[in-house]
N, CA, C and O atoms as a Tripos MOL2 file, in Angstrom:
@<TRIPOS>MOLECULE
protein
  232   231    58     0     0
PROTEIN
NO_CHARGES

@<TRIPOS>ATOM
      1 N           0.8480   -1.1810    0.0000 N.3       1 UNK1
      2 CA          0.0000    0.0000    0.0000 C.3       1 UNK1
      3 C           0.8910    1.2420    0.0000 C.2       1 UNK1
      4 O           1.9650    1.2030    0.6010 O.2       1 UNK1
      5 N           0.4400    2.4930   -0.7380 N.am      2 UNK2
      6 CA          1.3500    3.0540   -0.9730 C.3       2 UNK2
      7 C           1.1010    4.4490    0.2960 C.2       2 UNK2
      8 O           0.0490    4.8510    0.7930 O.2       2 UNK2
      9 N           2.2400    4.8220    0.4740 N.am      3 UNK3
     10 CA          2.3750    5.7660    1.0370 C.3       3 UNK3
     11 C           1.5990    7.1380    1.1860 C.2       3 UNK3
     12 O           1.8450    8.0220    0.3660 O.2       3 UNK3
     13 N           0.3330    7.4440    2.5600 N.am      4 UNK4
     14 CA         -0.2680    8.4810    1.9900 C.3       4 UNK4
     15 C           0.1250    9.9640    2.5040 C.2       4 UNK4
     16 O           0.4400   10.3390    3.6330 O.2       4 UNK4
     17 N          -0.0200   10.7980    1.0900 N.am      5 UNK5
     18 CA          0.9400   12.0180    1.2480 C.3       5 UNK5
     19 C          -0.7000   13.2100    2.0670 C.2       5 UNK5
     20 O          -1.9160   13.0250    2.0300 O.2       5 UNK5
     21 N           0.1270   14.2930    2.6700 N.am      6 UNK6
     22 CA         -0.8700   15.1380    2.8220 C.3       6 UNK6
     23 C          -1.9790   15.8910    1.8730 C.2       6 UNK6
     24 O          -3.0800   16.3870    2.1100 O.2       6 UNK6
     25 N          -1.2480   15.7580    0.7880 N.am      7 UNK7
     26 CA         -1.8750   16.2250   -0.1280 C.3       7 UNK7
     27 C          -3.1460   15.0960   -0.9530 C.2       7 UNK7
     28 O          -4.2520   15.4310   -1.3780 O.2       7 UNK7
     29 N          -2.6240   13.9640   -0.9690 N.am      8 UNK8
     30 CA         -3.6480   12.6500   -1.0100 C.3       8 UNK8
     31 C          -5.1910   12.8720   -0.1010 C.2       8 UNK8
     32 O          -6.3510   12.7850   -0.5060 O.2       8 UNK8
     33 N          -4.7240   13.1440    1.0730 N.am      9 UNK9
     34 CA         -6.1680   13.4730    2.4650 C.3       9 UNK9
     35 C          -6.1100   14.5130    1.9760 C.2       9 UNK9
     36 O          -6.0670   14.1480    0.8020 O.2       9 UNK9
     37 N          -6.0690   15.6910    1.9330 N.am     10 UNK10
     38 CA         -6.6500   17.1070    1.3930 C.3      10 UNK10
     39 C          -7.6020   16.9320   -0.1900 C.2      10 UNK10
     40 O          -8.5190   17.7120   -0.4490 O.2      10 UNK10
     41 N          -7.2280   15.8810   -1.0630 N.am     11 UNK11
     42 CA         -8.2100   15.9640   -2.1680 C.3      11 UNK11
     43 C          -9.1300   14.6600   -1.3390 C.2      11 UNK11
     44 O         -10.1390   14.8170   -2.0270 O.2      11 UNK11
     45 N          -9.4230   13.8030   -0.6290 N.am     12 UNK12
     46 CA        -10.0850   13.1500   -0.5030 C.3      12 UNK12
     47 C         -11.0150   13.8130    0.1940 C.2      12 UNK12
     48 O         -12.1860   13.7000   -0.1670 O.2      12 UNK12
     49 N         -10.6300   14.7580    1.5000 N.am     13 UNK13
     50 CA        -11.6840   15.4020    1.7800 C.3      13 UNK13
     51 C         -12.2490   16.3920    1.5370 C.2      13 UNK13
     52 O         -13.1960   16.8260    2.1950 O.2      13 UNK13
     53 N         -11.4510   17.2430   -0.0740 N.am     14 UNK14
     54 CA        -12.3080   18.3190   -0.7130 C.3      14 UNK14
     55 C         -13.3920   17.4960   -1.5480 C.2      14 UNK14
     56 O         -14.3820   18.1270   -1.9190 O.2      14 UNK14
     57 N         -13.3110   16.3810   -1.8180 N.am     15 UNK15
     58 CA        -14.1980   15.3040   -2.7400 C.3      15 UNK15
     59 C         -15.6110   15.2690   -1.9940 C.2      15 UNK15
     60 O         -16.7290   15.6410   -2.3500 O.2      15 UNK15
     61 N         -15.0310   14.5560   -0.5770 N.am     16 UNK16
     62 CA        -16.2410   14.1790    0.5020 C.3      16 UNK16
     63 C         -17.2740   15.3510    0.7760 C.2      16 UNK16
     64 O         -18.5040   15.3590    0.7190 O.2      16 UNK16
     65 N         -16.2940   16.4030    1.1150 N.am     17 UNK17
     66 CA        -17.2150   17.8730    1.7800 C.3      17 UNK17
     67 C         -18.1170   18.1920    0.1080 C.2      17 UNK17
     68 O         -19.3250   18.4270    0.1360 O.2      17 UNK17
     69 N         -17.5480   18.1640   -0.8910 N.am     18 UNK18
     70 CA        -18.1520   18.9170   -2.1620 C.3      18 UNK18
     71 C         -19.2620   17.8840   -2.5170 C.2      18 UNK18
     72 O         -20.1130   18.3490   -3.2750 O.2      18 UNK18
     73 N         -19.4910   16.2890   -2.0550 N.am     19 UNK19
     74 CA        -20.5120   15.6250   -2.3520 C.3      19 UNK19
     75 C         -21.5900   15.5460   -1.1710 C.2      19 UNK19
     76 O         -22.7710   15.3280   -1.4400 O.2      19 UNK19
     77 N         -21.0920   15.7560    0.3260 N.am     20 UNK20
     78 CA        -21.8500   16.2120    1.1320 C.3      20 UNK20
     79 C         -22.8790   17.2160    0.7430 C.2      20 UNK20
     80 O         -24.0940   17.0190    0.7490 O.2      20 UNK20
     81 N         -21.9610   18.8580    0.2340 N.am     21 UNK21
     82 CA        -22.6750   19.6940    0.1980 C.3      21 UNK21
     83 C         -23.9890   19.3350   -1.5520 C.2      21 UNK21
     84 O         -25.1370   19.7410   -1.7330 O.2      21 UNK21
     85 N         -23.2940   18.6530   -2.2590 N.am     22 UNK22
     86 CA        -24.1720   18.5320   -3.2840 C.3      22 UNK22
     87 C         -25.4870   17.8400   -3.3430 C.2      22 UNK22
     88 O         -26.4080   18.1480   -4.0990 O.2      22 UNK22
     89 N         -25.4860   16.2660   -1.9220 N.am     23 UNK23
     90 CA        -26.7350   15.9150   -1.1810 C.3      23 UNK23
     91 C         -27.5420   17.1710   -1.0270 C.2      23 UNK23
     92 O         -28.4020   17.5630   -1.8150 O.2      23 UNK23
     93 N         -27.1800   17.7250    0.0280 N.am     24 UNK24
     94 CA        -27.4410   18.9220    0.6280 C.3      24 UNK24
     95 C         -28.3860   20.3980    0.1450 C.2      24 UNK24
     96 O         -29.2120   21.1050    0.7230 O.2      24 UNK24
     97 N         -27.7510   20.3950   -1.2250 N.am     25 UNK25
     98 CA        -28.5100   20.8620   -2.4120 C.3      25 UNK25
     99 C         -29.3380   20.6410   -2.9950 C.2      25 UNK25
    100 O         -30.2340   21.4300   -3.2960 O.2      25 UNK25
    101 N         -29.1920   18.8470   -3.4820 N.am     26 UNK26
    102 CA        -30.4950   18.4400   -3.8420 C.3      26 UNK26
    103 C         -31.6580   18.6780   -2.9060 C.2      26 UNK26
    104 O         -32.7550   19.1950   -3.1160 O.2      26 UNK26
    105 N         -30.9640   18.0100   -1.5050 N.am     27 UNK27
    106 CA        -32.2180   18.5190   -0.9050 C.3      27 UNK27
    107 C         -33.3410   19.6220   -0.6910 C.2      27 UNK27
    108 O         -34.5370   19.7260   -0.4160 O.2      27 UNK27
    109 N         -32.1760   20.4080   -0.9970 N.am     28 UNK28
    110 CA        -33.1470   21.8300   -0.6780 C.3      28 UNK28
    111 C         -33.8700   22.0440   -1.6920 C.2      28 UNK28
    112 O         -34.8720   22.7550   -1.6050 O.2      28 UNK28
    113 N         -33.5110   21.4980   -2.7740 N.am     29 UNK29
    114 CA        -34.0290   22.6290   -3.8940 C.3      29 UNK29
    115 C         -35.4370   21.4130   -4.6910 C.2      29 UNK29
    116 O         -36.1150   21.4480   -5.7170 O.2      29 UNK29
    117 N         -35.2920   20.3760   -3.4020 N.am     30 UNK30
    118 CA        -36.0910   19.3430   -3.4490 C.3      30 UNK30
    119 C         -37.4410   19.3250   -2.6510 C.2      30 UNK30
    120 O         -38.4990   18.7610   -2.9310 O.2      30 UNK30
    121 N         -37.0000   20.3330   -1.2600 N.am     31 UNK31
    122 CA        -37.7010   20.8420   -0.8000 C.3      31 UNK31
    123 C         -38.7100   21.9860   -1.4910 C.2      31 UNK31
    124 O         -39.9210   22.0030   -1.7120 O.2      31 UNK31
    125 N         -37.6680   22.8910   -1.7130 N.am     32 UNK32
    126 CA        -38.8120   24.0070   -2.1890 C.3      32 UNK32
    127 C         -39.6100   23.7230   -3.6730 C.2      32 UNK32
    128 O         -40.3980   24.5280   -4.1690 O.2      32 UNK32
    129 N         -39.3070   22.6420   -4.1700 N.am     33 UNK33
    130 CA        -40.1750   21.9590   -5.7550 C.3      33 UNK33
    131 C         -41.0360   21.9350   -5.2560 C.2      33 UNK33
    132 O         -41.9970   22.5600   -5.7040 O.2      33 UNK33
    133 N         -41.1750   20.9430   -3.6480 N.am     34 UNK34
    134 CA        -42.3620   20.2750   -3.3190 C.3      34 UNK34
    135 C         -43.2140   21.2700   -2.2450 C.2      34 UNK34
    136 O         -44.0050   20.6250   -1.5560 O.2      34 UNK34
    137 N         -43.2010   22.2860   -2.0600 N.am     35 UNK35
    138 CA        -44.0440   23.1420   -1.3690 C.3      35 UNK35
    139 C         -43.5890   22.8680    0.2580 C.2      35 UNK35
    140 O         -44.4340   22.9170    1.1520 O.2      35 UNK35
    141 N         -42.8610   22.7190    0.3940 N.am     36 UNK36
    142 CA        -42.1260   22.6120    2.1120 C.3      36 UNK36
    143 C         -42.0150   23.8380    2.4170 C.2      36 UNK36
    144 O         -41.9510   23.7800    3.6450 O.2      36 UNK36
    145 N         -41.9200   25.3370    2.0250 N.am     37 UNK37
    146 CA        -41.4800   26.7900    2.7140 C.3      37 UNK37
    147 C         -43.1480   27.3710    1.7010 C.2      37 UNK37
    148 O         -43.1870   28.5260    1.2780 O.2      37 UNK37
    149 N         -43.8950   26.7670    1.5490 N.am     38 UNK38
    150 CA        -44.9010   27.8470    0.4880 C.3      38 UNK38
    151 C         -46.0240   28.6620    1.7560 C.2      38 UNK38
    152 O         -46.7880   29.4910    1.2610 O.2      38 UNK38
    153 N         -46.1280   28.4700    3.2070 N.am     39 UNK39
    154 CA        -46.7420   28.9060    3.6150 C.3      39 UNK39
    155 C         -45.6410   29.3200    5.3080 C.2      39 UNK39
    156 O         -45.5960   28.5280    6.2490 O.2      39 UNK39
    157 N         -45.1840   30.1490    5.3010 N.am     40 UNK40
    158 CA        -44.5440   30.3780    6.3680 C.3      40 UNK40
    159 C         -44.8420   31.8410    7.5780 C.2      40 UNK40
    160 O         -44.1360   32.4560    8.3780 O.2      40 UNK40
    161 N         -46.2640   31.9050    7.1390 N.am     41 UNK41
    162 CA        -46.6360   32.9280    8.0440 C.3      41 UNK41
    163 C         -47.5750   32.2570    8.8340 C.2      41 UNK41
    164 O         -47.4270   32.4520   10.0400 O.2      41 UNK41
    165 N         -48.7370   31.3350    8.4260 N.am     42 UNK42
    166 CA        -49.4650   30.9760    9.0340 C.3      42 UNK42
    167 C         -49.2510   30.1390   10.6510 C.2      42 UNK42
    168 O         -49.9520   30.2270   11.6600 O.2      42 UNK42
    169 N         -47.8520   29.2390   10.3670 N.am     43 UNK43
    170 CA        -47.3680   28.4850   11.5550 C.3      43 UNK43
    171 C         -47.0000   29.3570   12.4230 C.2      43 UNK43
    172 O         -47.1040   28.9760   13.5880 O.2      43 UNK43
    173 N         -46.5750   30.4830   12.2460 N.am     44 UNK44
    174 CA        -46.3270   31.6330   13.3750 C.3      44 UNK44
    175 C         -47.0380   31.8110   14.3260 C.2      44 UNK44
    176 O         -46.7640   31.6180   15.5110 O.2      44 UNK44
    177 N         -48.4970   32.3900   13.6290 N.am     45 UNK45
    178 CA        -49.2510   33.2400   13.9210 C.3      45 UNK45
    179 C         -50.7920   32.2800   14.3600 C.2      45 UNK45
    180 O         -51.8040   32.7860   14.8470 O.2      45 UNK45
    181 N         -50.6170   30.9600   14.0590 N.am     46 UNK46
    182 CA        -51.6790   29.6800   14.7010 C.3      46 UNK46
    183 C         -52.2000   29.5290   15.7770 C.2      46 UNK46
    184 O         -53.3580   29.2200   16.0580 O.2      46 UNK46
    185 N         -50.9260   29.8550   16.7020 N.am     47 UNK47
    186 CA        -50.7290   29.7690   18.3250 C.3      47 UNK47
    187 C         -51.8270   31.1780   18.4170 C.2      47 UNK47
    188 O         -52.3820   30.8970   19.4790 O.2      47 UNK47
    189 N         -52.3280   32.2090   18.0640 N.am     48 UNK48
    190 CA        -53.2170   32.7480   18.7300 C.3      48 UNK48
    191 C         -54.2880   33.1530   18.3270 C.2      48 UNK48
    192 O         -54.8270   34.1900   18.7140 O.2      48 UNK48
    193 N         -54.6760   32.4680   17.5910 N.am     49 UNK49
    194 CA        -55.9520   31.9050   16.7470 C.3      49 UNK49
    195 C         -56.4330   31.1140   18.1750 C.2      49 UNK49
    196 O         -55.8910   30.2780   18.8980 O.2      49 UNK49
    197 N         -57.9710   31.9490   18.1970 N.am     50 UNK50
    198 CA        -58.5570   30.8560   19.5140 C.3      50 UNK50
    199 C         -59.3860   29.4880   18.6760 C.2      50 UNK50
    200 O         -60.1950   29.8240   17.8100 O.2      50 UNK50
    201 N         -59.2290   28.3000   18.8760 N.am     51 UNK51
    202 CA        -59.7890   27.5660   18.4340 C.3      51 UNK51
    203 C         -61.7230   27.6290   19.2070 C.2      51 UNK51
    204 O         -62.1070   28.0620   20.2940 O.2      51 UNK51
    205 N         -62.5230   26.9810   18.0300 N.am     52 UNK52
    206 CA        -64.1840   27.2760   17.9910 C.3      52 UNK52
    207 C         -64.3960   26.1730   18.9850 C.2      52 UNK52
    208 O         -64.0300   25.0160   18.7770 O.2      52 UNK52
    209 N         -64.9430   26.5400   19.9670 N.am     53 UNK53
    210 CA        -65.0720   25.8470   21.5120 C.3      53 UNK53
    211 C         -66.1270   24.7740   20.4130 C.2      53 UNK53
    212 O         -66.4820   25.1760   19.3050 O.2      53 UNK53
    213 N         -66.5090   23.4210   20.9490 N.am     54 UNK54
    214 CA        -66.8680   22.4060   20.7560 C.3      54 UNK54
    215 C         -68.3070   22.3770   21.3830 C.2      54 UNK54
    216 O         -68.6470   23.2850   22.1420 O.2      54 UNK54
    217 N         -68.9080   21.6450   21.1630 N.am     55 UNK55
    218 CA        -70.5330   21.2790   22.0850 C.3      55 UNK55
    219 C         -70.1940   20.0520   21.7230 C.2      55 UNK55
    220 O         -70.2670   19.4380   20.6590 O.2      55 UNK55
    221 N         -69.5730   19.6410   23.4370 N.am     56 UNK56
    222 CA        -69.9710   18.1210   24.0690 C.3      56 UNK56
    223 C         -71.5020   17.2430   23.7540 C.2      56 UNK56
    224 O         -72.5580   17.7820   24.0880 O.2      56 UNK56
    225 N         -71.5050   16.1720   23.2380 N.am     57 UNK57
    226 CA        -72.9010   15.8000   22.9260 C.3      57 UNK57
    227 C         -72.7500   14.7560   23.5170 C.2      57 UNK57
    228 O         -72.0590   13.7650   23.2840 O.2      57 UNK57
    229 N         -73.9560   15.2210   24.9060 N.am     58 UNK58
    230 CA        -74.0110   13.7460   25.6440 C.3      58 UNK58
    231 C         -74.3150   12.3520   25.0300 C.2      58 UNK58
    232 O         -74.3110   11.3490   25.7440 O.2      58 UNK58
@<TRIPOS>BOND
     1     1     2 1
     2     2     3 1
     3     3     4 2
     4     3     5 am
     5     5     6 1
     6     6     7 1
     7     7     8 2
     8     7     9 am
     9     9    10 1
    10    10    11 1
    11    11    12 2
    12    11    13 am
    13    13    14 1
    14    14    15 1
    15    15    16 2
    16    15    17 am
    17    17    18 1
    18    18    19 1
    19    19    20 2
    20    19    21 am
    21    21    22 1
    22    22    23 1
    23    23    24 2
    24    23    25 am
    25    25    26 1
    26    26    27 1
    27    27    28 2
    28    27    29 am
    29    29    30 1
    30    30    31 1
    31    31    32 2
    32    31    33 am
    33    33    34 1
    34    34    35 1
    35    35    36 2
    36    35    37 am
    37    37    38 1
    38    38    39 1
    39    39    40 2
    40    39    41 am
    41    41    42 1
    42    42    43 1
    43    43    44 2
    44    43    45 am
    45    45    46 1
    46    46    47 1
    47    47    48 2
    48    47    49 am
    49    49    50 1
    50    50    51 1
    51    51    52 2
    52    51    53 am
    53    53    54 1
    54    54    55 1
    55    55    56 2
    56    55    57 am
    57    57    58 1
    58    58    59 1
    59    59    60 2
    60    59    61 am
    61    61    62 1
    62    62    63 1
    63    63    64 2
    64    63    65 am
    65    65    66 1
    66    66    67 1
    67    67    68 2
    68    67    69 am
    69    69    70 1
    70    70    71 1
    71    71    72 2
    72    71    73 am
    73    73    74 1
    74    74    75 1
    75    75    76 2
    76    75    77 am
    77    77    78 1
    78    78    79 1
    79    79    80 2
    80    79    81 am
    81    81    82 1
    82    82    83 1
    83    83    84 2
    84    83    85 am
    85    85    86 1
    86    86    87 1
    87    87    88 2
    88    87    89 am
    89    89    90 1
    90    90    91 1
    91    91    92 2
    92    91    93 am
    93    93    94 1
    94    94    95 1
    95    95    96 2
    96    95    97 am
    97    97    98 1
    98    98    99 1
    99    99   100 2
   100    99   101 am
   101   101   102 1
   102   102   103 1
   103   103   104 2
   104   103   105 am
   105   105   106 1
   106   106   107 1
   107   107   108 2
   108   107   109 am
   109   109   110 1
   110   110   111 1
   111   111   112 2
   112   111   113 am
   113   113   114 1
   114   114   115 1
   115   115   116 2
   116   115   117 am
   117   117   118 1
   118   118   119 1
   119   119   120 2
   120   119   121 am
   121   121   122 1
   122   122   123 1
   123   123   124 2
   124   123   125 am
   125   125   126 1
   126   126   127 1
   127   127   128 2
   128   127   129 am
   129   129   130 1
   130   130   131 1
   131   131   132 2
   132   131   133 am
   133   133   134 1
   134   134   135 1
   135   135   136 2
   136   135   137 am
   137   137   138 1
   138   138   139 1
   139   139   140 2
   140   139   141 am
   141   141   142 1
   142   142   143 1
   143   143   144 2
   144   143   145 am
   145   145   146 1
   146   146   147 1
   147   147   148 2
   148   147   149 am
   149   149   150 1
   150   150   151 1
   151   151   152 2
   152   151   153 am
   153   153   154 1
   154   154   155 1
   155   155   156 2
   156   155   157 am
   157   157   158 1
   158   158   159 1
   159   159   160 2
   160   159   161 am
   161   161   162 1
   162   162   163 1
   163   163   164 2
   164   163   165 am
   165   165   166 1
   166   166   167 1
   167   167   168 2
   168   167   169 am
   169   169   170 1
   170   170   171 1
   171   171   172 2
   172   171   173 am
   173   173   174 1
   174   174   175 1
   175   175   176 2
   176   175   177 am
   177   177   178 1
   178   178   179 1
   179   179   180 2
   180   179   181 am
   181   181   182 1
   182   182   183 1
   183   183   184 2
   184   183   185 am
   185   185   186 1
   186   186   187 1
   187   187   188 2
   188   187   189 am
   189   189   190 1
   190   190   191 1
   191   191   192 2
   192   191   193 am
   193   193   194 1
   194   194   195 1
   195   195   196 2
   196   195   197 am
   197   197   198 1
   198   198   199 1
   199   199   200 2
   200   199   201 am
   201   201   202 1
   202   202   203 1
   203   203   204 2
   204   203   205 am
   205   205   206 1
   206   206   207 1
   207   207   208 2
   208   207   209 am
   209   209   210 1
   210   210   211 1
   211   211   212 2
   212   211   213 am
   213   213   214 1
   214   214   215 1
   215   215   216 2
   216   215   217 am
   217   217   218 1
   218   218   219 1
   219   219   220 2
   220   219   221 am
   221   221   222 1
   222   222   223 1
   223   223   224 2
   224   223   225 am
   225   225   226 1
   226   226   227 1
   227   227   228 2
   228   227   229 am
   229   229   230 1
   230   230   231 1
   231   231   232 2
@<TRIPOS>SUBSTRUCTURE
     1 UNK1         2 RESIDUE 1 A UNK
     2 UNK2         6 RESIDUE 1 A UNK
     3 UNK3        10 RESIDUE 1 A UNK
     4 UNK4        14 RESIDUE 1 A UNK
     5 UNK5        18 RESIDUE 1 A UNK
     6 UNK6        22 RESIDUE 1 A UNK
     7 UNK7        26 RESIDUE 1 A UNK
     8 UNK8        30 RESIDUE 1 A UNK
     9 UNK9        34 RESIDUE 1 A UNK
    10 UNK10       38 RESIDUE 1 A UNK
    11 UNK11       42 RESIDUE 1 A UNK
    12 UNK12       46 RESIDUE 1 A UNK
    13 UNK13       50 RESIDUE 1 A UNK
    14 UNK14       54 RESIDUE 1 A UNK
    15 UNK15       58 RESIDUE 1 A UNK
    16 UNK16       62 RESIDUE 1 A UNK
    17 UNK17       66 RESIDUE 1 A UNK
    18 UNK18       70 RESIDUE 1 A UNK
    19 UNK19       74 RESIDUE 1 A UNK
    20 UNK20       78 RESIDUE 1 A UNK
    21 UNK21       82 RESIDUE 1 A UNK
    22 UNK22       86 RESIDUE 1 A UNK
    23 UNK23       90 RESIDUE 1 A UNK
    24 UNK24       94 RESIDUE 1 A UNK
    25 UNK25       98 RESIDUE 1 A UNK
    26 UNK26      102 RESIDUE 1 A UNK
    27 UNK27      106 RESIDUE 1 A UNK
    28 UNK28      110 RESIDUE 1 A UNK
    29 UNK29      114 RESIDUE 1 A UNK
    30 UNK30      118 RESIDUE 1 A UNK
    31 UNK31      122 RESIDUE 1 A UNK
    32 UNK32      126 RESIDUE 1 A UNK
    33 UNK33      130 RESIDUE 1 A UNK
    34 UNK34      134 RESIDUE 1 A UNK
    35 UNK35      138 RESIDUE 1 A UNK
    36 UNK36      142 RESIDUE 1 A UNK
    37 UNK37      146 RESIDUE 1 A UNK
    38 UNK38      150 RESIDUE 1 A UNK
    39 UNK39      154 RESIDUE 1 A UNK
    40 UNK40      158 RESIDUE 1 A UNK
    41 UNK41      162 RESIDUE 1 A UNK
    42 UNK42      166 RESIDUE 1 A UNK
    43 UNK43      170 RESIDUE 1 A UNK
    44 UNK44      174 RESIDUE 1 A UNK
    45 UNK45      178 RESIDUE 1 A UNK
    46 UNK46      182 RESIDUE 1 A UNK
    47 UNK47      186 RESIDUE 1 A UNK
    48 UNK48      190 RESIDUE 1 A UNK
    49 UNK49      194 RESIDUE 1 A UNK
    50 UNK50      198 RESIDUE 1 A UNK
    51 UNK51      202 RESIDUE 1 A UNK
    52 UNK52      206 RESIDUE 1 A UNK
    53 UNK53      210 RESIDUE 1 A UNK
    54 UNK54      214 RESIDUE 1 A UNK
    55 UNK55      218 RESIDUE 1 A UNK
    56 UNK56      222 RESIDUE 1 A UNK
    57 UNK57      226 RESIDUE 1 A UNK
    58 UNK58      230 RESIDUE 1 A UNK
């Protein structure tokens, strides 16, 4: 096995980090295709919305 130089680990892990980040990408841009960020005011602002009281039916 041959001898590994520093420069050998420096391209292996510019390889790793640049296919990490390219997952990473897909994802996102996989996200926003599919409507994951299309409504981002409503979850805010839910919490004080009083919900319509119920009638218990014996």
């Amino acid at each position: 096995m041959p001898k590994s130089t520093p420069m050998t680990i420096i391209f292996l892990l510019i390889g790793i980090s640049l296919s990490v980040a390219l997952i990473f990408l897909g994802a996102f841009l996989w996200a926003v295709r599919t409507g994951q960020y299309e409504d981002d005011y409503t979850p805010s602002v839910r919490m004080l919305f009083e919900d319509e009281p119920t009638d218990p039916t014996p």
